[in-house]
N, CA, C, O and CB atoms as a CASP TS submission, in Angstrom:
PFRMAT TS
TARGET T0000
AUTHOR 0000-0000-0000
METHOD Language model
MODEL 1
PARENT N/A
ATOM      1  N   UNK     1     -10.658  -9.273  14.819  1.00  0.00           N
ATOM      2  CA  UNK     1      -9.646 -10.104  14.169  1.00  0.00           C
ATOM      3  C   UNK     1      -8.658 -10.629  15.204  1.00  0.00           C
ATOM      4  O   UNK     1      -8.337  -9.892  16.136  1.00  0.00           O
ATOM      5  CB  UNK     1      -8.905  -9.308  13.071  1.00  0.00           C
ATOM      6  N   UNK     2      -8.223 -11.695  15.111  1.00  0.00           N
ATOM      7  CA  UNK     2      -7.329 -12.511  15.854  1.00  0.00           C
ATOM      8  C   UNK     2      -5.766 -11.965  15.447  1.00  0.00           C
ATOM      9  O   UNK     2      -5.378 -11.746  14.300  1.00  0.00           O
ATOM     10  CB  UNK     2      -7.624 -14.158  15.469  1.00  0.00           C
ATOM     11  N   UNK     3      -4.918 -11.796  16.787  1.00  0.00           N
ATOM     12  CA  UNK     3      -3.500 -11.378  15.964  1.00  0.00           C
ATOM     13  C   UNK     3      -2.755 -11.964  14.873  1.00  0.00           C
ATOM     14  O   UNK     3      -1.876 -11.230  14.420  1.00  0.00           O
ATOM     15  CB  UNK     3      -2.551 -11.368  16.752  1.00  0.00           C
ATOM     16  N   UNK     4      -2.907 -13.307  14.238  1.00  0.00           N
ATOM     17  CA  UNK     4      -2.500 -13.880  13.273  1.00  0.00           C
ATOM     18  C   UNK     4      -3.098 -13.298  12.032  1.00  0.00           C
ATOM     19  O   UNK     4      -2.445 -13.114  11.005  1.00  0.00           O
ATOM     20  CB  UNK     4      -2.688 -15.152  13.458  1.00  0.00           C
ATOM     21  N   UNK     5      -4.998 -12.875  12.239  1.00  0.00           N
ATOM     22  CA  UNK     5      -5.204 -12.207  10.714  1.00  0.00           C
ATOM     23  C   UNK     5      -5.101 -10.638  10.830  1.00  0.00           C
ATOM     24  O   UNK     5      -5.672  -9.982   9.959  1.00  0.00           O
ATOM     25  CB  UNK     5      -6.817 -12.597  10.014  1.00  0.00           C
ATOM     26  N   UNK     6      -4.532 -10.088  11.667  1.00  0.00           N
ATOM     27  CA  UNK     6      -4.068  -8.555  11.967  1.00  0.00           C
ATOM     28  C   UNK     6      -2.593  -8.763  11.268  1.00  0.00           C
ATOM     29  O   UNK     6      -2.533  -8.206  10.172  1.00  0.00           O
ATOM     30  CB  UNK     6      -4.013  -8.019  13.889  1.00  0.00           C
ATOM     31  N   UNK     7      -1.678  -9.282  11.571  1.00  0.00           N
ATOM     32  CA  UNK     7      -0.732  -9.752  11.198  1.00  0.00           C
ATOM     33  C   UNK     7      -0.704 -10.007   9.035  1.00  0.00           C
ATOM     34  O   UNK     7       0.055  -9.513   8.201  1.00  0.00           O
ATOM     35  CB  UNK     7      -0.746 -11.067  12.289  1.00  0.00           C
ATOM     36  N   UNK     8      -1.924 -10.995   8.870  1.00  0.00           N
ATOM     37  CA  UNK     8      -1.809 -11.448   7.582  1.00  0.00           C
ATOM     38  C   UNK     8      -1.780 -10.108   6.837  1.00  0.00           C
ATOM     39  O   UNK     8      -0.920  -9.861   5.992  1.00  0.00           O
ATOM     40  CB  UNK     8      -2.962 -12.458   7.155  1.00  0.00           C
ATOM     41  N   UNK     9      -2.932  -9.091   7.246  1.00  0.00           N
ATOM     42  CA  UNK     9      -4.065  -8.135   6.813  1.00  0.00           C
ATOM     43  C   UNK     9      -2.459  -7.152   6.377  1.00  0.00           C
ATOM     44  O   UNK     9      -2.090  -6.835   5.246  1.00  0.00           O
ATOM     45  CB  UNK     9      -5.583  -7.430   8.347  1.00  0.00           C
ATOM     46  N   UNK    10      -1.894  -6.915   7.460  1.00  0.00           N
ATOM     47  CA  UNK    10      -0.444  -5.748   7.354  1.00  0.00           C
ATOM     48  C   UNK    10       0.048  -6.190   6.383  1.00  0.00           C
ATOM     49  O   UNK    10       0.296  -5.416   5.458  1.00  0.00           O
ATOM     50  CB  UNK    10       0.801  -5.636   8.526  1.00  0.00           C
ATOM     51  N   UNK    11       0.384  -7.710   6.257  1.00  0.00           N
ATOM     52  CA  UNK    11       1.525  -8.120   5.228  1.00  0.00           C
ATOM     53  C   UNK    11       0.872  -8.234   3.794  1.00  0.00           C
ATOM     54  O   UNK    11       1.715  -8.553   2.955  1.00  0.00           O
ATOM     55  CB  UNK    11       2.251  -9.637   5.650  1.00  0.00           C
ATOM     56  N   UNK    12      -0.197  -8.087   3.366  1.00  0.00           N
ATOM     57  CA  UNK    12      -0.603  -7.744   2.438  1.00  0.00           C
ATOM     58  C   UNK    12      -0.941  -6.577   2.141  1.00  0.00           C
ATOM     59  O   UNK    12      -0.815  -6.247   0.962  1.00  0.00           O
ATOM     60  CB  UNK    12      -1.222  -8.292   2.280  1.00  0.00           C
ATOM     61  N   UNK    13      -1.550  -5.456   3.260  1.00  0.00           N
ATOM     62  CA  UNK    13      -1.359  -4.057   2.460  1.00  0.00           C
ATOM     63  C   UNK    13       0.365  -3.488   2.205  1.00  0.00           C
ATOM     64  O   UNK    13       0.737  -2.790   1.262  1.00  0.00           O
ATOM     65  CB  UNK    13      -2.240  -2.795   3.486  1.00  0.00           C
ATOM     66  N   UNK    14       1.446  -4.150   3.613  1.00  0.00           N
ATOM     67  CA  UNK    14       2.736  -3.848   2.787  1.00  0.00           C
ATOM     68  C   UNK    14       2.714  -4.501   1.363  1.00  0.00           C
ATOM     69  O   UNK    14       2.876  -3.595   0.545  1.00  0.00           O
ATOM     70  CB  UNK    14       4.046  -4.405   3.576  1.00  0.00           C
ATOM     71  N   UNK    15       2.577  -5.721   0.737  1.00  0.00           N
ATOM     72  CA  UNK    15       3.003  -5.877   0.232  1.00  0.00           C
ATOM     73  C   UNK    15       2.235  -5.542  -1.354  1.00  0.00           C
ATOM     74  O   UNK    15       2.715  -5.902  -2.429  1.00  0.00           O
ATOM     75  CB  UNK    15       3.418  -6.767   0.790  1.00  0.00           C
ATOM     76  N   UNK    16       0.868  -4.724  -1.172  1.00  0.00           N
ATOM     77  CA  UNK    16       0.676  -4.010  -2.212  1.00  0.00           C
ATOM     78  C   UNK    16       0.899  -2.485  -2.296  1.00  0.00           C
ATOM     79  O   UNK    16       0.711  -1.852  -3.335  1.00  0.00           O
ATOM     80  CB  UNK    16      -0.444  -4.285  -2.494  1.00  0.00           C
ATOM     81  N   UNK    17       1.382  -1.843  -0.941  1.00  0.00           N
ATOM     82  CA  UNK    17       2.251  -0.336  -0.869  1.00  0.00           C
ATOM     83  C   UNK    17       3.361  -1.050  -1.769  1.00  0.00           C
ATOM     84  O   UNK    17       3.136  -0.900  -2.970  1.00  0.00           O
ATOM     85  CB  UNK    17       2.904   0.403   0.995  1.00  0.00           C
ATOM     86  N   UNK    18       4.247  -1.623  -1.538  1.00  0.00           N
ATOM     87  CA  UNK    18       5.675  -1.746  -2.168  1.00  0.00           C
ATOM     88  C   UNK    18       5.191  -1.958  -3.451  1.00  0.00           C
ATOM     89  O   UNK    18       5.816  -1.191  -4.184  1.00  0.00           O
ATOM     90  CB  UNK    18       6.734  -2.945  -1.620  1.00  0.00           C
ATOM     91  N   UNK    19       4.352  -2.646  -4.131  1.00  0.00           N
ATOM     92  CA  UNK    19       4.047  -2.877  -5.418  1.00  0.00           C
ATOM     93  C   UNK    19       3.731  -2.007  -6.209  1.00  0.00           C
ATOM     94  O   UNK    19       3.851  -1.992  -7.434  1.00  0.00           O
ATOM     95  CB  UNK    19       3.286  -3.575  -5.524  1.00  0.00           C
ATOM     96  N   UNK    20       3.123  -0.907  -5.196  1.00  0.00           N
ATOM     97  CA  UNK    20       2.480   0.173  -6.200  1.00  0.00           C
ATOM     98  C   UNK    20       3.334   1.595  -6.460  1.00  0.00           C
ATOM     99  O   UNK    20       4.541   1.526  -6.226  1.00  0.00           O
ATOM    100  CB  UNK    20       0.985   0.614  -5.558  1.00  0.00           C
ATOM    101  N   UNK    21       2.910   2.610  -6.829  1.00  0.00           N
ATOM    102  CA  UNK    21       4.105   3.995  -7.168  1.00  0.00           C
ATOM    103  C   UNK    21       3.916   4.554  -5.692  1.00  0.00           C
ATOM    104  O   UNK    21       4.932   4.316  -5.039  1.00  0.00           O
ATOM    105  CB  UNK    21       3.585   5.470  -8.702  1.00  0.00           C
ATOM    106  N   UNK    22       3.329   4.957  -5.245  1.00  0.00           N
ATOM    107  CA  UNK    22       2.903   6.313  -4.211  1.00  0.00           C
ATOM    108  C   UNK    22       4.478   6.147  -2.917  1.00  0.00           C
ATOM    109  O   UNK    22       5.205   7.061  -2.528  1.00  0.00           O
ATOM    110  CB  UNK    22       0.687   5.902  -3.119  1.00  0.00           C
ATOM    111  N   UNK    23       4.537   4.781  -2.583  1.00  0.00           N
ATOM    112  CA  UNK    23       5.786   4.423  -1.643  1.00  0.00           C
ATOM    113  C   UNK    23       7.158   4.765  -2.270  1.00  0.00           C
ATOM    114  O   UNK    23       8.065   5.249  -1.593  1.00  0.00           O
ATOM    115  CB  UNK    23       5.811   2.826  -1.305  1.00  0.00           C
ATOM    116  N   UNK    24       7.273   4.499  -3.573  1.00  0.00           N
ATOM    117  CA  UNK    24       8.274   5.107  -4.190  1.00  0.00           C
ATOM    118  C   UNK    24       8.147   6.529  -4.308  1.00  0.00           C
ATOM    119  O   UNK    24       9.112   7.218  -3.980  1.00  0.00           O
ATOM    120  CB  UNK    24       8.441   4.568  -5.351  1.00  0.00           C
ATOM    121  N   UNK    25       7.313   6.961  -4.643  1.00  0.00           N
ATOM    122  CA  UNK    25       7.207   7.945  -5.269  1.00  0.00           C
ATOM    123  C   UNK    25       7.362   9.406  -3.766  1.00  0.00           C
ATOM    124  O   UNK    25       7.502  10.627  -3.837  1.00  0.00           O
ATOM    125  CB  UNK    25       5.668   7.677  -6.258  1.00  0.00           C
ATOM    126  N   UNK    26       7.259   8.568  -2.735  1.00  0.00           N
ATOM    127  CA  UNK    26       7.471   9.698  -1.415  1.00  0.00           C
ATOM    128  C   UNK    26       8.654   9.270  -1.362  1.00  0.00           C
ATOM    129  O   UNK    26       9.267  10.336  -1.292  1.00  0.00           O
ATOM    130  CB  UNK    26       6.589   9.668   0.137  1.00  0.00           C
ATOM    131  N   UNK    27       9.557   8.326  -1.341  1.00  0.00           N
ATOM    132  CA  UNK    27      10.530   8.441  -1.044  1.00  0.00           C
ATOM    133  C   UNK    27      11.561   9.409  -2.173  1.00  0.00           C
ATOM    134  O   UNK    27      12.691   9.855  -1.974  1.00  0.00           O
ATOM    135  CB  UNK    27      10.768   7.163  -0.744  1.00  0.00           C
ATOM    136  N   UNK    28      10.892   9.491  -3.103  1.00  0.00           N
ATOM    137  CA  UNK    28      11.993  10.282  -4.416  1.00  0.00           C
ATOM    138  C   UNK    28      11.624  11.600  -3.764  1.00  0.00           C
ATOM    139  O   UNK    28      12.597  12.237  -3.361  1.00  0.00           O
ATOM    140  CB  UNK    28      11.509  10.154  -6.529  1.00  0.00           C
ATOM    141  N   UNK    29      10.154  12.279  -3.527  1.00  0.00           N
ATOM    142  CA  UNK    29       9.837  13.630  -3.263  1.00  0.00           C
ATOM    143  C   UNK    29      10.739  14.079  -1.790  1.00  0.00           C
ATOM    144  O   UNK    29      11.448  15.085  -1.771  1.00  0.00           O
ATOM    145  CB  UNK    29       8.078  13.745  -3.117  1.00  0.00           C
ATOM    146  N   UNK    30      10.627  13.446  -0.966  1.00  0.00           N
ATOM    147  CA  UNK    30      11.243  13.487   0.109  1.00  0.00           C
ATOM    148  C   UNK    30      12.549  13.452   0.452  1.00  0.00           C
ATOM    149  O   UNK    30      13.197  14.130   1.250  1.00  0.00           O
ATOM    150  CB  UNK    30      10.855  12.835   0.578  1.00  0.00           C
ATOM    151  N   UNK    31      12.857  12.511  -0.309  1.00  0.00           N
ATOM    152  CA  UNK    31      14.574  11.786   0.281  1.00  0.00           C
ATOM    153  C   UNK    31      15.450  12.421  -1.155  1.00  0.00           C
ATOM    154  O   UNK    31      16.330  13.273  -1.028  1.00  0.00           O
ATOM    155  CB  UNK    31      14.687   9.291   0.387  1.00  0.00           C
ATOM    156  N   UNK    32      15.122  11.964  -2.233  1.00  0.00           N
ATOM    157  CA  UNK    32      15.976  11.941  -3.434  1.00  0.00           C
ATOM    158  C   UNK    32      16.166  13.386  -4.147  1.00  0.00           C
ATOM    159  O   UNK    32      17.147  13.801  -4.764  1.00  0.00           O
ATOM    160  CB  UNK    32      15.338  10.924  -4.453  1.00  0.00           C
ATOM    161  N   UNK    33      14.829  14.078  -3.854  1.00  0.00           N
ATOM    162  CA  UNK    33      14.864  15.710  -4.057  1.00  0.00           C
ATOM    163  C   UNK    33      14.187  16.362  -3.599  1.00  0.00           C
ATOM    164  O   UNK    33      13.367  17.202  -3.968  1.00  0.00           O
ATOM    165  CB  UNK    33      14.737  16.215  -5.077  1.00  0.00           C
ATOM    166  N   UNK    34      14.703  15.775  -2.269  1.00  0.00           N
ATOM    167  CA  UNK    34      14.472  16.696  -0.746  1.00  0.00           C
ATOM    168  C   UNK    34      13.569  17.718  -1.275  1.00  0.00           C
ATOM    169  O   UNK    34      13.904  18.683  -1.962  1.00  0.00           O
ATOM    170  CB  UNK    34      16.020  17.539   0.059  1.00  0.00           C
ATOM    171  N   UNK    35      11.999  17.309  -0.759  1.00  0.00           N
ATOM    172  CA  UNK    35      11.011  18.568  -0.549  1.00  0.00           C
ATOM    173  C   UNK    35      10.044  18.537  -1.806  1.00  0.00           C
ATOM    174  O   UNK    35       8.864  18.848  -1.643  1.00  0.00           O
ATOM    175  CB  UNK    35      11.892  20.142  -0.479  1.00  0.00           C
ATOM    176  N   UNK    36      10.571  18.125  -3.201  1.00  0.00           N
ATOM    177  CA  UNK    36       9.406  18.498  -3.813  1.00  0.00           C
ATOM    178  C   UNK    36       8.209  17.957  -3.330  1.00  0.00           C
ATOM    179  O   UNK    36       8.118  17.248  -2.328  1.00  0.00           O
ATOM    180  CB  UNK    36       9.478  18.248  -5.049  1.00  0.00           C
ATOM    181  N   UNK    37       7.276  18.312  -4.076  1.00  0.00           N
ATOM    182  CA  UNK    37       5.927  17.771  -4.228  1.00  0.00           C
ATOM    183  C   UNK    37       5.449  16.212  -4.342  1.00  0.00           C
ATOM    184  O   UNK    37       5.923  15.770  -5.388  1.00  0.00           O
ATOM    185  CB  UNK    37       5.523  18.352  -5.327  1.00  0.00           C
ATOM    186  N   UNK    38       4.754  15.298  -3.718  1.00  0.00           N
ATOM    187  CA  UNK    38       4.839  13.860  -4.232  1.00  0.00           C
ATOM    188  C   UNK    38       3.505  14.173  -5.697  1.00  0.00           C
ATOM    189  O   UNK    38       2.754  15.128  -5.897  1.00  0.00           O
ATOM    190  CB  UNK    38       4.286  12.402  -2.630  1.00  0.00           C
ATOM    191  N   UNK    39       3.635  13.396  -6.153  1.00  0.00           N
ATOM    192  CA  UNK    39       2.294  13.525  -7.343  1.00  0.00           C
ATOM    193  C   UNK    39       1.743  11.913  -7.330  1.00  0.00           C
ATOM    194  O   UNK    39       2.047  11.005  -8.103  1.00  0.00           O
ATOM    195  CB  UNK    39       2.946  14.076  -9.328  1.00  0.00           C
ATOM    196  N   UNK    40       0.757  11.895  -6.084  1.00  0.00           N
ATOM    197  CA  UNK    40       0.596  10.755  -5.587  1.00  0.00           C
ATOM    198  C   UNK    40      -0.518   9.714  -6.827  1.00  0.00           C
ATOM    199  O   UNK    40      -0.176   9.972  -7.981  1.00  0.00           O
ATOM    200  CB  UNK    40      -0.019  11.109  -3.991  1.00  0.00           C
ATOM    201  N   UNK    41      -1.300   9.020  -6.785  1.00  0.00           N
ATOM    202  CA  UNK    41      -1.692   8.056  -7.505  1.00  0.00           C
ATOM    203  C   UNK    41      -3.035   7.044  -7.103  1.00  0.00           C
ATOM    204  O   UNK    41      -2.805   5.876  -7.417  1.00  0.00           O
ATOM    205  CB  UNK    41      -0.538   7.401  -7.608  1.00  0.00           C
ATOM    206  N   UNK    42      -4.181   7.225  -6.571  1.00  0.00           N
ATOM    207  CA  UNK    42      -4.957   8.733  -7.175  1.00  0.00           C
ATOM    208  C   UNK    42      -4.285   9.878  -5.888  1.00  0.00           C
ATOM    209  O   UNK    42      -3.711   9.870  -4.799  1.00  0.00           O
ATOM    210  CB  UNK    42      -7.296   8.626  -7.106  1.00  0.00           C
ATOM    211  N   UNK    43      -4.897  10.892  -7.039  1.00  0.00           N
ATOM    212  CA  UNK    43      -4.409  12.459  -6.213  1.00  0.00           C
ATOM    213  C   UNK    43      -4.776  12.530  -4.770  1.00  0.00           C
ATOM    214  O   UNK    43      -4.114  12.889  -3.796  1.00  0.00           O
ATOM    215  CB  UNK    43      -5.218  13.899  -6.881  1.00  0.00           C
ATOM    216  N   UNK    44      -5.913  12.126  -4.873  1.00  0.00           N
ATOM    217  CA  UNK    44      -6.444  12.522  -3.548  1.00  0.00           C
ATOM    218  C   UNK    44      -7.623  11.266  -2.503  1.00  0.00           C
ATOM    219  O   UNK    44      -8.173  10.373  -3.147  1.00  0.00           O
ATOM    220  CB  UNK    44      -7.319  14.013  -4.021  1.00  0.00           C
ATOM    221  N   UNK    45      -7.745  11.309  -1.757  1.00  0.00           N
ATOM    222  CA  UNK    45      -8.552  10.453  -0.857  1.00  0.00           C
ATOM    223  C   UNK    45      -9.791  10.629  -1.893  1.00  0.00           C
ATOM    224  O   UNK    45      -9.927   9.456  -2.240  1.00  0.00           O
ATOM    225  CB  UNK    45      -8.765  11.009   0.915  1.00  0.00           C
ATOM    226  N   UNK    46     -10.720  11.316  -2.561  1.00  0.00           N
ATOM    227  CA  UNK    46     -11.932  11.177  -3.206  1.00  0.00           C
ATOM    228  C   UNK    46     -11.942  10.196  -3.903  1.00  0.00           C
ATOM    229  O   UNK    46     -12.822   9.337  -3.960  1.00  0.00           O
ATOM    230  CB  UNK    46     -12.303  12.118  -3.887  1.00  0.00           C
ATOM    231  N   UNK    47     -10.927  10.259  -4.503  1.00  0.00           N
ATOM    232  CA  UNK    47     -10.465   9.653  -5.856  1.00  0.00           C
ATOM    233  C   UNK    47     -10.085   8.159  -5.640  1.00  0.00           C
ATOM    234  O   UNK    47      -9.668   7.577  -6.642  1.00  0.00           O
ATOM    235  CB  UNK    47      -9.154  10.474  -6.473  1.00  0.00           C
ATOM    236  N   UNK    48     -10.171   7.429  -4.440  1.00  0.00           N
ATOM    237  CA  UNK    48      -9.922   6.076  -3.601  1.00  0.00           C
ATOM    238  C   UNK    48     -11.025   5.724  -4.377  1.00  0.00           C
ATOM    239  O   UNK    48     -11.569   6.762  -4.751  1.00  0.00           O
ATOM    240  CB  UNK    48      -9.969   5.925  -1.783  1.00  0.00           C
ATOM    241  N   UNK    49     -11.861   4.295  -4.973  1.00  0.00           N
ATOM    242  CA  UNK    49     -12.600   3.746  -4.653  1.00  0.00           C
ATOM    243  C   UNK    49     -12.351   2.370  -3.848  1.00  0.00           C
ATOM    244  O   UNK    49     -11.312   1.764  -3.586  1.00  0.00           O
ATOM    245  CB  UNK    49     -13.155   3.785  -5.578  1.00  0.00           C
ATOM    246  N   UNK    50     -13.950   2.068  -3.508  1.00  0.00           N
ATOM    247  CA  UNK    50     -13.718   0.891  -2.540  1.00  0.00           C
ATOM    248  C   UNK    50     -13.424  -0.545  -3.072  1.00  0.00           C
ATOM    249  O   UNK    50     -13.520  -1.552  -2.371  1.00  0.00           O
ATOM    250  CB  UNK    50     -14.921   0.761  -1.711  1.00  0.00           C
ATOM    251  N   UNK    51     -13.091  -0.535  -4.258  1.00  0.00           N
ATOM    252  CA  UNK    51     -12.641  -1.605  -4.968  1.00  0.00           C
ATOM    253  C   UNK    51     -11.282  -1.743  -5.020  1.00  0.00           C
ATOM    254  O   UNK    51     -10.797  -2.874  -4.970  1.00  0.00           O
ATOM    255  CB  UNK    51     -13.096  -1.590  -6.154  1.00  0.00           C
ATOM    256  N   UNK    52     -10.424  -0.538  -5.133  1.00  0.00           N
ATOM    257  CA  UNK    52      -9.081  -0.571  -4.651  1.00  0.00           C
ATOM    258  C   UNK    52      -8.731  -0.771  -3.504  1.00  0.00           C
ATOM    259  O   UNK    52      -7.811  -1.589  -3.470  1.00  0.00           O
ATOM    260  CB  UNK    52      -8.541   0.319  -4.848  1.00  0.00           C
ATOM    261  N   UNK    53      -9.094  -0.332  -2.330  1.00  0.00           N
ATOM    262  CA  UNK    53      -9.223  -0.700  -0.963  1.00  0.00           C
ATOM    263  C   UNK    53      -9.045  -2.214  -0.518  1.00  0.00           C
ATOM    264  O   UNK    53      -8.259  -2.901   0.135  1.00  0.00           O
ATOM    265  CB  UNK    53     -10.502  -0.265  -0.579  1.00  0.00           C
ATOM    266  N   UNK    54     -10.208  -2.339  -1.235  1.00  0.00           N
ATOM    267  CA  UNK    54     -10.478  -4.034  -1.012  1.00  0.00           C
ATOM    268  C   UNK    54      -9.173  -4.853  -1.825  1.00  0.00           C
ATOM    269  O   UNK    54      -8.663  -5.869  -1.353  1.00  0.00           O
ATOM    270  CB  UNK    54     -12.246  -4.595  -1.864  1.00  0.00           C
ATOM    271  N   UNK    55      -8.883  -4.440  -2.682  1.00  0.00           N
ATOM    272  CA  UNK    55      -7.631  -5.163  -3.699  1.00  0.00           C
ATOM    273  C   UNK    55      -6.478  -4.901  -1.966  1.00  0.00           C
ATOM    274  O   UNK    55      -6.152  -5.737  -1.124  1.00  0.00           O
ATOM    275  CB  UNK    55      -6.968  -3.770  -5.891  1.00  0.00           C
ATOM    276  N   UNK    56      -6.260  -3.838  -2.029  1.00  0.00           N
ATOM    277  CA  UNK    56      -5.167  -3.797  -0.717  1.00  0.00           C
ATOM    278  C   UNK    56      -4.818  -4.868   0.282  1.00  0.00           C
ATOM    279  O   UNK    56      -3.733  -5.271   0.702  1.00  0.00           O
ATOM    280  CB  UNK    56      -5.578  -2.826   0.179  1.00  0.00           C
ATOM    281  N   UNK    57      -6.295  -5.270   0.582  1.00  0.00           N
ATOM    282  CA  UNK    57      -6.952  -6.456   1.559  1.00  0.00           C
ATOM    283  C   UNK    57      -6.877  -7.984   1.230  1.00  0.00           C
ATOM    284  O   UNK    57      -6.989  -8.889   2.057  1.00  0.00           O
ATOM    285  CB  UNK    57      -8.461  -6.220   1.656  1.00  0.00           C
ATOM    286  N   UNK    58      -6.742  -8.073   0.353  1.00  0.00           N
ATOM    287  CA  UNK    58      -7.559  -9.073  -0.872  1.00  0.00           C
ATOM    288  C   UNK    58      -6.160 -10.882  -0.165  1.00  0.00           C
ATOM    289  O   UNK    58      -5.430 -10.805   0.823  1.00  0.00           O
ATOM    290  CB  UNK    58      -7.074  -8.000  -3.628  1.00  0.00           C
ATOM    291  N   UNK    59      -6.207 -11.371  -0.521  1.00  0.00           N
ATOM    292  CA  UNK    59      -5.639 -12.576   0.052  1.00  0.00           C
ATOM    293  C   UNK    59      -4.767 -12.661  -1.017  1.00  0.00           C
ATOM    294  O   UNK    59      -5.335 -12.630  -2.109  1.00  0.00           O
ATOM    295  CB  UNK    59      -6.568 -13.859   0.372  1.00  0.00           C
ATOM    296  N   UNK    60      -3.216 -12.786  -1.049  1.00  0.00           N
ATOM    297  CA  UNK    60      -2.349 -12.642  -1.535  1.00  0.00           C
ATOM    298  C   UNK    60      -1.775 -14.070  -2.466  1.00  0.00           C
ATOM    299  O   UNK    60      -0.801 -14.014  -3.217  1.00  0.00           O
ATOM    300  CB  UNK    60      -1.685 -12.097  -0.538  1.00  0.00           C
ATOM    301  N   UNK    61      -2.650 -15.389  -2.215  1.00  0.00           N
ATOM    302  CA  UNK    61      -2.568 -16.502  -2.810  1.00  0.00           C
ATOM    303  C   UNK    61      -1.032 -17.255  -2.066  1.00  0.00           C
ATOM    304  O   UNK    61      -0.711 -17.455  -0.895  1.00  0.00           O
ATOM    305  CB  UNK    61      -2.608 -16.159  -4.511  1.00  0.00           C
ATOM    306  N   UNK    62      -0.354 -17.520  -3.358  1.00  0.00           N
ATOM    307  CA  UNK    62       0.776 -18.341  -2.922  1.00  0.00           C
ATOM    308  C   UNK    62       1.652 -17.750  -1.671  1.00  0.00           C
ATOM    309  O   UNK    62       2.272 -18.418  -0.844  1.00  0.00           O
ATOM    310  CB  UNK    62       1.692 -18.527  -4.160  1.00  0.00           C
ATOM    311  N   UNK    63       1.542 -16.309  -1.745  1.00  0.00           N
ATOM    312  CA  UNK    63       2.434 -15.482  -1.141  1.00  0.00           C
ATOM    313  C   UNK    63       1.714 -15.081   0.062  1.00  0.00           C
ATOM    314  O   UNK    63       2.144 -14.170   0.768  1.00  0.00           O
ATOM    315  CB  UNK    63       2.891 -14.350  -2.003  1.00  0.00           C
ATOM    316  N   UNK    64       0.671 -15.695   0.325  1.00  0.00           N
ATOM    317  CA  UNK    64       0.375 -15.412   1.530  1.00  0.00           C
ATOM    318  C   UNK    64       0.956 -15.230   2.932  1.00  0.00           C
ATOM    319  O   UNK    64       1.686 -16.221   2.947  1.00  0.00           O
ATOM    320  CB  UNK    64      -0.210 -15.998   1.582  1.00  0.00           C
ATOM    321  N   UNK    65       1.122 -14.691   4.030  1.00  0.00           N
ATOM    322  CA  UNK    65       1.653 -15.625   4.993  1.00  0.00           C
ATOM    323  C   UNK    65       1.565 -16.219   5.890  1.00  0.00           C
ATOM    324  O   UNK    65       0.681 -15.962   6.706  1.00  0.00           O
ATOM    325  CB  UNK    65       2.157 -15.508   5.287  1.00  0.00           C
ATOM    326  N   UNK    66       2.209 -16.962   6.026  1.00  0.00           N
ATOM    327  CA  UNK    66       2.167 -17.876   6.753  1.00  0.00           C
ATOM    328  C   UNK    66       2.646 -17.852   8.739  1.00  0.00           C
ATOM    329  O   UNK    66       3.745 -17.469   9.139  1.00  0.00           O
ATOM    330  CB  UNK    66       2.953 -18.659   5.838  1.00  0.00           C
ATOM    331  N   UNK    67       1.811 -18.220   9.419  1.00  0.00           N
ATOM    332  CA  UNK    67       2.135 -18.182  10.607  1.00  0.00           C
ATOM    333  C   UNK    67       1.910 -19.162  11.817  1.00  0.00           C
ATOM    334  O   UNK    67       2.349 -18.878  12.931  1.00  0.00           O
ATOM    335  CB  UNK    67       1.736 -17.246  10.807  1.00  0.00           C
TER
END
């Protein structure tokens, strides 16, 4: 990949971390009551399929960006 679609590739998995619970949801376990447990979303790496993955990836349309 060329640094412009290394670049695109980041700004779309940030911008489906921020969309989704798990980024919130470490910052409450961590920061907001220091230490608990996160109860992440799926639980565990098994539980990934490669269709979500690919959504992560996926071309963001209007909001693409631009460079």
């Amino acid at each position: 990949l060329s640094m412009d679609e290394c670049m695109r590739m980041e700004f779309r998995i940030l911008n489906r971390m921020l969309a989704g619970h798990d980024f919130y949801e470490g910052i409450r376990a961590a920061i907001i009551d220091k230490g608990s447990t996160p109860q992440w979303r799926p639980a565990g790496i098994d539980d990934v399929s490669a269709a979500e993955v690919d959504a992560y990836v996926a071309p963001l349309g209007e909001r693409e960006l631009e460079l």
